[in-house]
Structures are given as structure tokens and as C-alpha cells.
C-alpha positions as CSV (number, residue, x, y, z in Angstrom):
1,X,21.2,6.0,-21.1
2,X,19.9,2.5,-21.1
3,X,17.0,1.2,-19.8
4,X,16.4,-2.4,-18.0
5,X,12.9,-4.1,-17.4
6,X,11.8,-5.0,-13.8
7,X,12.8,-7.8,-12.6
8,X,10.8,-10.6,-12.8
9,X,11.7,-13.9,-11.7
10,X,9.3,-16.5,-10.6
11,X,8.2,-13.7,-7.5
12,X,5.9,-12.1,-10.6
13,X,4.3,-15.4,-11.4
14,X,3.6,-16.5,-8.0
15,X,1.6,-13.0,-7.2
16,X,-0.3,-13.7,-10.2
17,X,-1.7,-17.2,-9.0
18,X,-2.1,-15.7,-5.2
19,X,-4.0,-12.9,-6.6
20,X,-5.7,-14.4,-9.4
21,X,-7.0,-17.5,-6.3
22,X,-7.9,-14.5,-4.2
23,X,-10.2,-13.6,-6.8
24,X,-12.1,-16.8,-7.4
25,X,-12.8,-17.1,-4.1
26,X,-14.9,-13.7,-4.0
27,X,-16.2,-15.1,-7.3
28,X,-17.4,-18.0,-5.9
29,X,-18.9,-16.4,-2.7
30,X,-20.9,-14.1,-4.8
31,X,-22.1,-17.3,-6.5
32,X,-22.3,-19.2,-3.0
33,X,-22.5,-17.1,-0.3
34,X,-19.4,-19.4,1.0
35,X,-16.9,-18.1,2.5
36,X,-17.8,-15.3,4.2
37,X,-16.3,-12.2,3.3
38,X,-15.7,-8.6,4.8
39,X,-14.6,-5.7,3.1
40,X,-11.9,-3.0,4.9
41,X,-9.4,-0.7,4.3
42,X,-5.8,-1.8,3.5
43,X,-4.7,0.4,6.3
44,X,-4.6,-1.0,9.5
45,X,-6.6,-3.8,8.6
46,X,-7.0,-6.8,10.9
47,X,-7.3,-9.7,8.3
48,X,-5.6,-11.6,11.3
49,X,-9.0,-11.5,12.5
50,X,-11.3,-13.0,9.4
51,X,-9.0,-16.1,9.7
52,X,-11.2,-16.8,12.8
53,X,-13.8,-17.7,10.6
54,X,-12.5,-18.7,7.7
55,X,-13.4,-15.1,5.8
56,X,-11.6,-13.7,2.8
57,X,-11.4,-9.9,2.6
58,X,-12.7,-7.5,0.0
59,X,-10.3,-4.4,-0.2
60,X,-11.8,-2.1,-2.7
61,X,-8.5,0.1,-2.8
62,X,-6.7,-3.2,-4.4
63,X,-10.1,-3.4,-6.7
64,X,-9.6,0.4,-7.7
65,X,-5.8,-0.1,-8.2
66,X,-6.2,-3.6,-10.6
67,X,-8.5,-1.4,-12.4
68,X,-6.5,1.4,-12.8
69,X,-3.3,-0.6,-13.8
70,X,-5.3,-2.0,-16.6
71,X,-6.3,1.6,-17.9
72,X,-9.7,0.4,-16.7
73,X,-10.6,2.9,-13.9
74,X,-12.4,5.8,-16.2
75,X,-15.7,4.6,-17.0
76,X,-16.4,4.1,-13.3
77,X,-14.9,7.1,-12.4
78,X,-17.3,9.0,-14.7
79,X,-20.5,6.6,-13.6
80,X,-20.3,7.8,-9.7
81,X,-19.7,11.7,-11.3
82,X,-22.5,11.1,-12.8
83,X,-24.4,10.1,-9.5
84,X,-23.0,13.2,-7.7
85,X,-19.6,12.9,-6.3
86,X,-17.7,15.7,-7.2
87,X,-14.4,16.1,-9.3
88,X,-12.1,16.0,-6.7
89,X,-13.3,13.6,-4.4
90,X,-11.1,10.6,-4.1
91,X,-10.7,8.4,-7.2
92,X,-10.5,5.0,-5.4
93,X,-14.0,5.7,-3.8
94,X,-15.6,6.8,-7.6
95,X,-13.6,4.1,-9.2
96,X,-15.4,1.8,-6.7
97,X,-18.7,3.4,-6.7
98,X,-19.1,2.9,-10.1
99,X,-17.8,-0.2,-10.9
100,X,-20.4,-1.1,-8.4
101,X,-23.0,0.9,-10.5
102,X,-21.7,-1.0,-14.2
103,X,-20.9,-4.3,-12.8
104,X,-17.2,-3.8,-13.6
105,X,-14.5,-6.1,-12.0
106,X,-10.8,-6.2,-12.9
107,X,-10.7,-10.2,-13.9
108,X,-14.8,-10.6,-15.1
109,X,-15.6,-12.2,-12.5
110,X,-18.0,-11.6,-9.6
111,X,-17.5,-9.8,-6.6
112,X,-20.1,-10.2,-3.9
113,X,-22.2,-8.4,-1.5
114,X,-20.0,-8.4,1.9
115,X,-20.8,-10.6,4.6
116,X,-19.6,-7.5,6.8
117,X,-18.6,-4.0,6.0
118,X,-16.0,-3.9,8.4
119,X,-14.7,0.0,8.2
120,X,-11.4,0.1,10.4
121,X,-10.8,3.4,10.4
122,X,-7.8,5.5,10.2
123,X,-6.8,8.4,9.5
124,X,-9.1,9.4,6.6
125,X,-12.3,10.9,6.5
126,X,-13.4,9.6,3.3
127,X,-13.1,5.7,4.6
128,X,-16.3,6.5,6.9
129,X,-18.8,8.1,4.1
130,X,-16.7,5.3,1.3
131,X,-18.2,2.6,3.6
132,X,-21.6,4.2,4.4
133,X,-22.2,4.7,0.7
134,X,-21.3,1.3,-0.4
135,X,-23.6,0.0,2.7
136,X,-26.5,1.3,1.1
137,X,-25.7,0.7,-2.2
138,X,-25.4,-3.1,-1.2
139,X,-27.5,-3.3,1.9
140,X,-24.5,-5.1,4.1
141,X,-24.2,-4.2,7.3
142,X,-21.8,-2.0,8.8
143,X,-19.7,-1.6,11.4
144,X,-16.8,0.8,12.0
145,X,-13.6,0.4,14.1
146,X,-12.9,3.8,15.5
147,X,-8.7,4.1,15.5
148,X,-7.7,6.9,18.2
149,X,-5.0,9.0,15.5
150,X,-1.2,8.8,16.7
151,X,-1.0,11.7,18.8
152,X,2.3,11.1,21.1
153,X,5.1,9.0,19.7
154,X,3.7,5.2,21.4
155,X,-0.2,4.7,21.6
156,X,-1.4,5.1,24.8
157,X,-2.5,2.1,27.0
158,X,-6.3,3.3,26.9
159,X,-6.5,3.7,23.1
160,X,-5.2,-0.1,22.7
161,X,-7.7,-1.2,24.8
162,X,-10.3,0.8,22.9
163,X,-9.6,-1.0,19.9
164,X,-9.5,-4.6,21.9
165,X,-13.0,-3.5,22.8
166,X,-14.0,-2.7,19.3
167,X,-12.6,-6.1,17.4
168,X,-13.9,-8.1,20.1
169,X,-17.4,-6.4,19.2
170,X,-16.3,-7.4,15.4
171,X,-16.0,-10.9,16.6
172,X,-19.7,-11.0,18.5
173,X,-20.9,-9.6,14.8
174,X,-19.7,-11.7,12.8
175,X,-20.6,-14.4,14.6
176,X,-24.1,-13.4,14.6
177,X,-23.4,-12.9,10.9
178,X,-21.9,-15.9,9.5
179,X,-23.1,-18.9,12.0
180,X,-19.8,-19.6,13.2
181,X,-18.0,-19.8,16.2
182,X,-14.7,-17.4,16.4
183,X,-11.7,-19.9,16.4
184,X,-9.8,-18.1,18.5
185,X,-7.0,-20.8,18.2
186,X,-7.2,-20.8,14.1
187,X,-6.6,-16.9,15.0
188,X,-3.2,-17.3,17.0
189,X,-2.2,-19.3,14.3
190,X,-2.8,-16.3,11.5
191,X,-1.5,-14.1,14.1
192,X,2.2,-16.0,14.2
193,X,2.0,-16.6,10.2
194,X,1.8,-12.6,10.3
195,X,4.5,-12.3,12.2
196,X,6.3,-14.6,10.0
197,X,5.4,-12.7,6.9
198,X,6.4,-9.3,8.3
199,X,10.0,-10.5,9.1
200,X,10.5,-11.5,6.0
201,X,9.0,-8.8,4.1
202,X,11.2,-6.1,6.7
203,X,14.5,-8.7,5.4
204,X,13.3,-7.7,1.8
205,X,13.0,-4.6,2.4
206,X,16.5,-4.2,4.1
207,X,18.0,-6.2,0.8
208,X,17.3,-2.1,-0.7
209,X,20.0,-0.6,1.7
210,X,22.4,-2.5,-0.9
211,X,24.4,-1.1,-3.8
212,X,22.9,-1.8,-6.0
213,X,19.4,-2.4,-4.9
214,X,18.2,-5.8,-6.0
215,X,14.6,-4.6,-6.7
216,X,12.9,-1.3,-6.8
217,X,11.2,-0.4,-3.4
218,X,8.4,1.5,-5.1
219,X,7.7,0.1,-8.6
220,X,8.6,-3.6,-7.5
221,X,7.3,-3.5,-4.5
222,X,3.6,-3.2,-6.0
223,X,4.4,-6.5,-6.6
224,X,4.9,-7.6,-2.9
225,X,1.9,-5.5,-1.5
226,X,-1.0,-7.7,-3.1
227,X,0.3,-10.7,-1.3
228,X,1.4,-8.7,2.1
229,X,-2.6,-8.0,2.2
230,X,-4.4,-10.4,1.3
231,X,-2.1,-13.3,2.6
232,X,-0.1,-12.2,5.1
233,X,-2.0,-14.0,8.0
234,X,-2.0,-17.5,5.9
235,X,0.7,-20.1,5.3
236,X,0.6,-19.4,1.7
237,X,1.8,-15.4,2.5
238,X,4.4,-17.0,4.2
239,X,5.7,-18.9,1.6
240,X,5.4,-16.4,-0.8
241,X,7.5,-14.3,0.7
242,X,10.1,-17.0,1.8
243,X,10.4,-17.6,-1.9
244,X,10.7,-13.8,-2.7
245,X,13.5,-13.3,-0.2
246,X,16.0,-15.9,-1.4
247,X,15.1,-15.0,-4.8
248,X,16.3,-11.2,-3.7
249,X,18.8,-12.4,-1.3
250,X,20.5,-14.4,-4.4
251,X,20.9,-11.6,-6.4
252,X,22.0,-9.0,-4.3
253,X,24.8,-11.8,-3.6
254,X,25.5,-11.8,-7.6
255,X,25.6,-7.8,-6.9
256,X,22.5,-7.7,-9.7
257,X,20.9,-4.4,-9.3
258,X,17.3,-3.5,-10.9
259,X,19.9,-1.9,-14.1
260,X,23.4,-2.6,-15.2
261,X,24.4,0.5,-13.4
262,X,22.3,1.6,-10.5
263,X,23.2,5.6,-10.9
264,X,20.5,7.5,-8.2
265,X,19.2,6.6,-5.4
266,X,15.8,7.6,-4.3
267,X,13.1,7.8,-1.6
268,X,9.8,7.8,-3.0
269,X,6.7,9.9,-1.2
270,X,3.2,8.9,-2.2
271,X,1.3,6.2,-4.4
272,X,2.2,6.0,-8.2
273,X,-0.1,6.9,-10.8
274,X,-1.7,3.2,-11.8
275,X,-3.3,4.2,-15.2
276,X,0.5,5.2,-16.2
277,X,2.3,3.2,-14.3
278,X,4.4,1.8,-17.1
279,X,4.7,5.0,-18.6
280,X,6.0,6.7,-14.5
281,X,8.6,4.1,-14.2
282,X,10.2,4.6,-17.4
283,X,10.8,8.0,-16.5
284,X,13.2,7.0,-13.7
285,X,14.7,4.0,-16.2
286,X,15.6,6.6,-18.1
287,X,18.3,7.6,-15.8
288,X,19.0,4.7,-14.0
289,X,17.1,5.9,-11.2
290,X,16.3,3.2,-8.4
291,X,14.0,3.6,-5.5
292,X,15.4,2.2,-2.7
293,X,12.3,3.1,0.2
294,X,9.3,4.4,-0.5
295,X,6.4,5.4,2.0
296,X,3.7,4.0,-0.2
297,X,4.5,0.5,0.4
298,X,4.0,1.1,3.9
299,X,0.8,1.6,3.8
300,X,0.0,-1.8,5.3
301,X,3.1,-1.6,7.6
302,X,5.7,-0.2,9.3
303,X,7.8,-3.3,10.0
304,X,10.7,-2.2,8.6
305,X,11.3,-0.4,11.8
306,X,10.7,-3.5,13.9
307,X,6.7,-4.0,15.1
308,X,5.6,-7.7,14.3
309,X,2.3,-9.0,15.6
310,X,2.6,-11.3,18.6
311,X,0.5,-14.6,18.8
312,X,0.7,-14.4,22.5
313,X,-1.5,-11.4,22.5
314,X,-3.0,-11.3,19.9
315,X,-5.8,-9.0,20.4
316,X,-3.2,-6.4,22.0
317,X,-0.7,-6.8,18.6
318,X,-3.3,-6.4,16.4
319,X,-5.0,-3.3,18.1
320,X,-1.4,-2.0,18.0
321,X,-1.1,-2.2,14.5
322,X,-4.0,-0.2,13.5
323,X,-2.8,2.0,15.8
324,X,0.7,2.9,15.1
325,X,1.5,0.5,12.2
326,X,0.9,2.3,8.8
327,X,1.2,5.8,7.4
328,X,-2.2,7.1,7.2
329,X,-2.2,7.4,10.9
330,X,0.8,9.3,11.7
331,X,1.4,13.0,11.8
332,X,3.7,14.8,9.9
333,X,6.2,15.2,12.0
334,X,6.1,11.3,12.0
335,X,6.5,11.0,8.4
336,X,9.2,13.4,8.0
337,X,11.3,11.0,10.6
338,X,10.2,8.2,8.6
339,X,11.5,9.9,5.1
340,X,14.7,10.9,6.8
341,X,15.4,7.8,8.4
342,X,15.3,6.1,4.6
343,X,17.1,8.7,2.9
344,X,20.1,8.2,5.6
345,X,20.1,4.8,6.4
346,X,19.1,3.6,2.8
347,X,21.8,6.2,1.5
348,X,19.2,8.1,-0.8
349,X,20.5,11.1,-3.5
350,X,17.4,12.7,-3.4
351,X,13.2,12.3,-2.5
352,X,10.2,12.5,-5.3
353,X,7.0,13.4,-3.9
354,X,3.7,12.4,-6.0
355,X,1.1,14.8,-4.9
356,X,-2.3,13.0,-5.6
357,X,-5.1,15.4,-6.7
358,X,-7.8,13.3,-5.2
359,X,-6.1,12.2,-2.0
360,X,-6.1,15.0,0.7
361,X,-5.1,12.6,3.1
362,X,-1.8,11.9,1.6
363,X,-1.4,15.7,-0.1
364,X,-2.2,17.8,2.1
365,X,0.9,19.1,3.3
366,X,3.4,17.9,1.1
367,X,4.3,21.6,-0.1
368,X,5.3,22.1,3.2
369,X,6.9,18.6,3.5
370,X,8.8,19.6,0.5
371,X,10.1,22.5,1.8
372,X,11.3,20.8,4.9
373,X,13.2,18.4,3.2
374,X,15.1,20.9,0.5
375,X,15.7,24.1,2.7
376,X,16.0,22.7,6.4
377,X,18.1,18.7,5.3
378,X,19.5,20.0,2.3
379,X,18.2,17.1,0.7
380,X,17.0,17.2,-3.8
381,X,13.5,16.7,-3.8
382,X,11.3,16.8,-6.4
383,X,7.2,17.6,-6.4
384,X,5.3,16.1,-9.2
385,X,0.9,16.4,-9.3
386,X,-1.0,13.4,-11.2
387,X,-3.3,11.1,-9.6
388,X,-3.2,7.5,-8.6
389,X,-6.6,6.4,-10.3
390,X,-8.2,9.4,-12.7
391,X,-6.0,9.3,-16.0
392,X,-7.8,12.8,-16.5
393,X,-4.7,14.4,-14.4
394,X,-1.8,12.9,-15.9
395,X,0.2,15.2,-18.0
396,X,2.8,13.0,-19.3
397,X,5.1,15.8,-21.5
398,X,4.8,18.0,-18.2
399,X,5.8,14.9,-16.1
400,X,8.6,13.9,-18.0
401,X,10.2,17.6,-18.2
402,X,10.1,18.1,-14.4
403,X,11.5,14.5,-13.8
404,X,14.3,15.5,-17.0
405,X,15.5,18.3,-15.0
406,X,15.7,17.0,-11.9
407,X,18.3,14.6,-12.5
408,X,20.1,17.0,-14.9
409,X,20.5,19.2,-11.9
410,X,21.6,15.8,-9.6
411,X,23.9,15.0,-12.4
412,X,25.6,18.4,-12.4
413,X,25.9,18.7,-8.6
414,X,27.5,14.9,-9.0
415,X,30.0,16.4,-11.4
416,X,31.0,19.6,-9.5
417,X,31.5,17.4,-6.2
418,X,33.8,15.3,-8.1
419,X,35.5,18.2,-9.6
420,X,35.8,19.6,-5.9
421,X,36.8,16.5,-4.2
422,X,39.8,16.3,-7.2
């Protein structure tokens, strides 16, 4: 069976330049102190609200991934064992811990000492003692967003006012913190250019309900998620993804799909395995095998399903969005919906789950998720165990074989439906 590259386009070159840019700016506030800068969690992060000051954000989990991806993540990962953390505690936390302890970056350059350690919790336990660590390791200050967890289908009216509370307390510190006055108008403005950003993003997204699928929802979408993080709140984020949807748009028009012939359609559960990334996706190329949703790359955002941030109230949309807006905060019976919903409305053959050794967060459960999905829908799933940071739990041969016969077995239930329906 043939295999096709990603595509590419000028969508790969213009992440490259927004991500590389992202990068000298940390460089040049470690050698600065200019601009302020605050590091949080991708998930339910309010970036909306650094804009009031002109801050950039430090994400560690995109530090950790850029590491991984470049078959860098190891060395650190053994430096924090080394301190103390146990084996199976989470790789992203190690891999940042000890590139911390060497000095490690992923471009060489420097990355500074936050401005504010801004922990917006949600969902995970490990955020709070990630944050608390890195604290004392670089004597920022710390402050922690507590994000009431999802537990009835809309957040309740208190809990968004809880988190109003809390980012307003955010804007008091780092006011006392950087010298400068909140801009609350300058914060509107990021507010609307979210907005912006997540409608387009949802259009791309929607371009994968197509057949064929003009980009791969999980593999390609890495791509997008840089950009959706670190720039969705700015003019540039906006334009990036303008640029990235007519790009998409256009060849869904030509009917271009991701291969010459798009033959399986999948839903994808779970991050990929970044220090065999290449490796992972050749494994679905092999059969022509296209994610067309995946639950990783919503991480950031549910806005596929329609929430967009609203400059009228702000404060209220981006409370909301920690809130209810990404996948780490949502029960299980909320992320079976969401897995369904894609598999039926993005007409999916079948759903991989990546179990992720280090991530209990995201594992814990899938067995049973698994289960749900193959006995009660009916629905071919597949459950595959690496790790999305420590190459130490990759076992490509064993990886490959349960992949192999998964689609040998979609293949044959494609041929005797055929047979039947003749």
C-alpha cells in the first residue's frame, strides 16, 4: 500500500516562524527581564489575559513536547529521576524538571525565570505539585487558579463567578508584579481576536467531516496547536489561521485528501508518542489510515462544538472556558459523548486509543472506555500503551503488530459487508 507525506504547504512554514518568534521573545526576556512572562498549563489557560500586559506565556508542556519531537526528552527525563521523581510519574513534568536542572531548551536558547507562575488548574493533580516544584526551583512566585471540575453538563453560575474572582486576583498580582496597569481594553481586543481564531480553527476542523479529509486531525493538527496556544489571542493567530483555512478549504475543493486514496477513517483518543512520532504515523500511512477527529487536539478547546469567547464579557467567557472548554476537565461520561459524536458525525471506521503510561489523568479509564465503545456501540477500537515523552516505553515491533492487525481485521469486515450487501 502506498504511503504519502503530510501535507505541507506554506501552513508548515508559517508555524515554524510563529513558534520559532515565540521563542526569541522568552530568549530575550531571560536576557531582559522584558516582556513579562507567566508560565501555565495549556489547558484552560487564559493567555486572553497576559495580553493585558503585554506578557508572553511559558507553557512547559509545549517545551516538553519540542523536546520530545526532537528525540531530546531522555537526558532530562533521567536528571529529575535522578533527583527523586519516580518512574512513573508524568514525563512532561521530569522532562521539564530536568531540563531546568541541565539548562536544556529545544532551540538553544534561553528560557527565563517567570514573571508569574500562574497554575490554572484543571483537572490534574500533578499541575499543582508541577508548579510548586518549579516555584522553588526558580524562586517565582506562585499563584494557582482553582477550576471547580465539570460536574453537571453546563457550569454552574457560582463556579463562573469563582473563577471571575480568581483572574481578577491574577490581574491585582501581576500588576504588583510587572509595574503595569491591566489594559483592560488591549484585553477585549485579545478576547475578540480569540474568538476570531476559534471560528476559524472549528471551520478547519469541520473541513475533516470531508471525504477525503484534507489534513489529518491528529498528526496534522500538531501543526495547528502551537499557534492555537500561543497566538490565539493576537492578530498574528488570526491570520495564521485565516491562511490555514483557505489553504484547507482549497484542497478539499480539489477533493485532495492527506493520500491518493483515503481508505479508513479514524477517531484518535489520547496524545501521540513525540519521540516516535514519525515512526507512529507511518503506521497508519501504511494503510491509508486518516484521522479525521481526535480528542488530543482539544486539549486547548472544545470549539468545534460551538463555545467562542465573547469580548463583551470577557471575564465571564474566559472563566467559562477553563471551566468547560477542554478535555482534562470533563468526566467520562463527557468524553464518551465527545468520541461518539466524532465517530458519527465525522463518519469514523473505527477509534485508537493511546494509553499513556505516565499520564493518569488521560489513562485512567480508558480500559473501560474501550470496552464501552467495542461491546455497547459496536464500534473497532484499538488500545495501544507507549508514552507521549519517555522513549523508554515505546515498543515499536509490538506497536506495529497490534496496529497490523487491526486493520487486517477492518479490511476483512469491509470485504464480507461487500460480499453481503452483493
Amino acid at each position: 500500500m502506498s504511503e504519502k507525506t503530510e501535507y505541507r504547504g506554506s501552513i508548515h512554514q508559517s508555524q515554524k516562524d510563529l513558534m520559532l518568534n515565540w521563542y526569541e521573545q522568552l530568549d530575550r526576556a531571560a536576557t531582559t527581564g522584558d516582556p513579562p512572562t507567566v508560565s501555565m498549563m495549556i489547558s484552560g489557560n487564559c493567555v486572553e489575559l497576559l495580553e493585558g500586559f503585554g506578557a508572553v506565556p511559558l507553557y512547559p508542556e509545549v517545551n516538553a513536547l519540542q523536546l520530545a519531537i526532537r528525540h531530546q526528552s531522555l537526558d532530562p527525563i533521567l536528571a529529575a529521576e535522578d533527583l527523586g521523581y519516580a518512574a512513573d510519574n508524568c514525563a512532561y513534568v521530569k522532562a521539564d524538571i530536568g531540563c531546568m536542572l541541565k539548562g536544556i531548551t529545544p532551540t538553544g536558547g534561553k528560557l527565563p525565570t517567570p514573571t508569574l507562575i500562574l497554575c490554572n488548574f484543571v483537572g490534574c493533580n500533578t499541575y499543582l505539585k508541577w508548579f510548586e516544584h518549579t516555584a522553588k526551583l526558580t524562586g517565582a512566585p506562585l499563584y494557582v487558579i482553582d477550576v471547580p471540575f465539570m460536574r453537571t453538563d453546563e457550569p454552574r453560575k457560582e463556579d463562573v463567578e469563582y473563577v471571575v474572582r480568581q483572574l481578577k486576583e491574577t490581574v491585582e498580582k501581576l500588576e504588583q508584579l510587572t509595574r503595569r496597569k491591566f489594559d483592560y481594553d488591549r484585553f477585549r481586543q485579545a478576547v475578540d481576536c480569540s474568538r476570531r481564531s476559534e471560528d476559524l480553527w472549528s471551520q478547519i476542523k469541520h473541513l475533516a467531516r470531508s471525504t477525503p479529509s484534507p489534513f489529518d486531525a491528529y498528526f496534522d493538527a500538531i501543526t495547528l496547536m502551537g499557534p492555537l496556544y500561543v497566538y490565539r489571542a493576537k492578530p498574528e493567530g488570526v491570520e495564521f489561521f485565516e491562511t490555514a483555512l483557505a489553504e484547507l478549504q482549497a484542497k478539499r475543493d480539489a477533493g485532495h485528501g492527506v493520500y491518493e486514496r483515503e481508505h479508513y477513517r479514524l477517531v484518535m483518543e489520547g496524545p501521540p508518542p513525540y519521540p516516535y512520532f514519525r515512526t507512529f504515523r507511518d503506521m497508519f500511512a501504511k494503510w491509508q489510515a486518516c484521522a479525521v477527529a481526535s480528542t488530543y487536539s482539544t486539549v486547548g478547546g472544545l470549539w468545534e462544538f460551538g463555545f467562542r469567547h465573547d469580548p463583551d464579557h470577557p471575564f465571564e467567557s474566559v472563566a467559562l472556558h477553563m471551566i468547560e472548554q477542554n478535555v482534562t476537565n470533563r468526566n467520562y461520561l463527557q468524553r464518551y459523548e465527545q468520541i461518539r459524536r466524532y465517530v458519527e458525525e465525522w463518519n469514523a471506521d473505527g477509534v485508537i486509543i493511546h494509553f499513556v503510561k505516565s499520564c493518569r489523568l488521560f489513562s485512567a479509564g480508558q480500559g473501560d472506555m474501550r470496552d464501552y465503545f467495542t461491546k455497547q456501540l459496536g464500534i473497532p477500537t484499538l488500545y495501544i500503551e507507549s508514552d507521549l515523552e519517555d522513549p523508554r516505553y515505546f515498543a515499536e515491533a509490538q506497536t506495529k503488530n497490534r496496529i497490523d492487525a487491526f486493520f487486517e481485521a477492518l479490511e476483512h469486515s469491509k470485504a464480507t459487508a461487500l460480499r453481503g450487501s452483493a
